[in-house]
N, C-alpha and C positions, 0 to 999 in steps of 0.2 A: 504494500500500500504506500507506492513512492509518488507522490505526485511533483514534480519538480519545475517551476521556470521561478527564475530570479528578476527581483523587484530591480531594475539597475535605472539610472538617468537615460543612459543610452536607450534601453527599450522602450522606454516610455516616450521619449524624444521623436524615436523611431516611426514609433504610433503617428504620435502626433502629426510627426510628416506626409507621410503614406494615407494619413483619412483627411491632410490638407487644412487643420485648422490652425490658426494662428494660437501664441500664445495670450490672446488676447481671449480669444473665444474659450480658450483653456481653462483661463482664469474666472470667467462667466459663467462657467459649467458646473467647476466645483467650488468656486467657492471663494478660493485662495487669491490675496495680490497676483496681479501681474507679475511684481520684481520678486517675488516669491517661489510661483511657476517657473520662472525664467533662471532663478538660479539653481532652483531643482534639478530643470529639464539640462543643464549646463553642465551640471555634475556633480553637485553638492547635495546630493541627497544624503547624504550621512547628519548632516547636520540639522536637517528638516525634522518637522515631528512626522510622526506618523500618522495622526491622522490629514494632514496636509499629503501627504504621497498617496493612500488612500484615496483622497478626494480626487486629486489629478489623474489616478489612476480609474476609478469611476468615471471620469470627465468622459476618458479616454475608449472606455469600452474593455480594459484590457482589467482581466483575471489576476488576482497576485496570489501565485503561486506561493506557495509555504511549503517546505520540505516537510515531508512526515517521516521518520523513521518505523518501522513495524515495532510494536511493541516487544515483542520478544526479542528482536536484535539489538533494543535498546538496553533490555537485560542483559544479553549476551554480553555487550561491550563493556558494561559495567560491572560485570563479576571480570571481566580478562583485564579491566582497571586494576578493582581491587584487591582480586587476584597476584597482581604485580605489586601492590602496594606490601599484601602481606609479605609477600615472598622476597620484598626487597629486606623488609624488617627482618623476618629470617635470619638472613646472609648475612647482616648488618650487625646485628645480638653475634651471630655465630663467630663470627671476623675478629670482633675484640675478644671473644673467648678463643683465639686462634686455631677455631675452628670451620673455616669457611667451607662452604659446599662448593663444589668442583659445576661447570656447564650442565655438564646433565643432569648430575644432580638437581642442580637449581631449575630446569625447566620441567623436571618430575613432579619439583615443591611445587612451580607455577601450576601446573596441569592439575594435579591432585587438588589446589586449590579453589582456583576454577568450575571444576566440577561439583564439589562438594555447596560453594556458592551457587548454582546452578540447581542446585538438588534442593534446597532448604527454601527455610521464608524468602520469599522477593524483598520482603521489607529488611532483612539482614542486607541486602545489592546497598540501598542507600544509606544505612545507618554511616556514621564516622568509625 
């Protein structure tokens, strides 16, 4: 469940050209200044709020895509996080006890970890 296009000045600028309205008309439509629109559509969307790109982007006709990650994958990524998290601590305890785990060892740690998070509460994936 990936649905992906990115919000950028360019695409939206894009738009703008291609259905031939000024940023004038842009600015009519959603809402927003002109010197607003204009600096949007220029490239400085980072700095815009959000609902001002939103509005331009309604003006515009155009969809803003939002990434979704699948929820499961977003578990996935976050046990092989903290998975490496615990397993750095491991190595790290072990090290001053000059005891360090050798490569494969340490990606046994990892893997065994992983799973084990994988296996148990979802709510243990976010806990600190």
């Amino acid at each position: 469940m990936t649905a992906t296009a990115t919000i950028s000045a360019e695409r939206l600028n894009s738009r703008r050209t291609s259905l031939g309205m000024s940023c004038r008309v842009v600015a009519e439509r959603s809402g927003v200044s002109e010197p607003t629109v204009k600096r949007i559509l220029g490239g400085h969307i980072a700095e815009a709020s959000f609902a001002n790109v939103v509005a331009i982007a309604q003006a515009l006709g155009a969809s803003l895509g939002v990434e979704e990650v699948d929820p499961d994958e977003l578990c996935r990524q976050q046990a092989r996080r903290k998975a490496q998290q615990i397993t750095r601590l491991v190595q790290g305890t072990s090290a001053l006890e000059s005891q360090a785990v050798d490569g494969a060892t340490y990606s046994q740690l990892l893997e065994r970890s992983y799973h084990q998070l994988m296996a148990g509460s979802r709510r243990r994936l976010w806990s600190e």
